[in-house]
N, C-alpha and C positions, 0 to 999 in steps of 0.2 A: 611268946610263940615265935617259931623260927618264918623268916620268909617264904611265900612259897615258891618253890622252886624254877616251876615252868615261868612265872612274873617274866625273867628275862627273856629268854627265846618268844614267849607270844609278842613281847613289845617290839622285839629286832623282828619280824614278821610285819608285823603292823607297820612299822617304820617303811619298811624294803616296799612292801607293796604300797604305800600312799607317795612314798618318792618314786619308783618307779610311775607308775601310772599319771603322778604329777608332770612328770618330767616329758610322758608320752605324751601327753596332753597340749602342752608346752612347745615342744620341739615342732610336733604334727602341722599344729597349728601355723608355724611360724612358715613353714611350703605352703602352706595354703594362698591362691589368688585373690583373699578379701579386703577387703580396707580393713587401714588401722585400727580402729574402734571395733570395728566387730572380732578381729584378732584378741584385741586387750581383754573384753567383755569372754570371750570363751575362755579363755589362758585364768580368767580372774574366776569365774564358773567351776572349771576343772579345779584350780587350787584349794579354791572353797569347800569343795566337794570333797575332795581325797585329803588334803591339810587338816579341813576342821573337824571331821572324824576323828583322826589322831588326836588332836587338842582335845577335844569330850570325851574321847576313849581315857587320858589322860589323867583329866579332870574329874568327871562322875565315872567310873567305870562302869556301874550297872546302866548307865543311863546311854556311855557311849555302846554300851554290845547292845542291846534295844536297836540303837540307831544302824550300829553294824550289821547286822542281823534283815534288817526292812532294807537296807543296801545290798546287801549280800543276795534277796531274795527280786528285787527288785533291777537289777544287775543281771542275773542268770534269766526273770524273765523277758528283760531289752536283748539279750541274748539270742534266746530261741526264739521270740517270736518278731523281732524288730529285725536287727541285724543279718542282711542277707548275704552270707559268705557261705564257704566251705563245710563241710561238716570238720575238716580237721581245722580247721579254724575256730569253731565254734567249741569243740572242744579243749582246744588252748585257752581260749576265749574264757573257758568254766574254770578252767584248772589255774589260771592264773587271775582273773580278773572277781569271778563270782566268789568262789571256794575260800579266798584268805576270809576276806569278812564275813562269811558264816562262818566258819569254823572260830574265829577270835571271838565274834558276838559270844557264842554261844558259851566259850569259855569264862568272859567277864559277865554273863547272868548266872553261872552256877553257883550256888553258895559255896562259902566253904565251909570247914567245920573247926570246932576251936582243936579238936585233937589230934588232926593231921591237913596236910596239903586237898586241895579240891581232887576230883578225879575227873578227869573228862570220857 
């Protein structure tokens, strides 16, 4: 059976937004006025968070889109009902932060089939 095709682009996806947001995470923190320890402790939170997704998405795929998916849902509702900015922020906020890991979850829970590529 040939591989399936989209494999690559949802991984370079998955990759782009767990480093991104790794990085944002990361960099954010490092302006921030707190002590060290509590710097390290968020920086190490964040990486965990967005890193160890990738690595299970990796490793189990059906077990990583499960987890991406309660991310993904979970995420858009810290969103809307947590996070008090903009509405055009809030909508960056979806389209960049929520939307990758739904959409990737949902791709690694679809079965495939033996006679051709999944379809999403």
């Amino acid at each position: 059976m040939l591989p399936d095709p989209l494999s690559l682009p949802v991984k370079m996806v998955l990759f782009a937004w767990a480093g991104f947001w790794s990085f944002f995470v990361v960099a954010s923190e490092i302006g921030q006025p707190d002590d060290p320890l509590t710097k390290i402790l968020i920086c190490l939170g964040g990486l965990t968070f967005f890193l160890g997704t990738v690595l299970l998405a990796l490793w189990q795929p059906k077990k990583g889109g499960v987890v991406l998916l309660s991310e993904g849902v979970a995420l858009l509702v810290a969103n809307l009902m947590v996070f008090h900015t903009s509405l055009e922020t809030k909508c960056l906020l979806i389209l960049t932060l929520a939307l990758p890991p739904l959409l990737i979850g949902r791709y690694l829970i679809t079965p495939t089939s033996q006679n051709g590529p999944r379809y999403c």
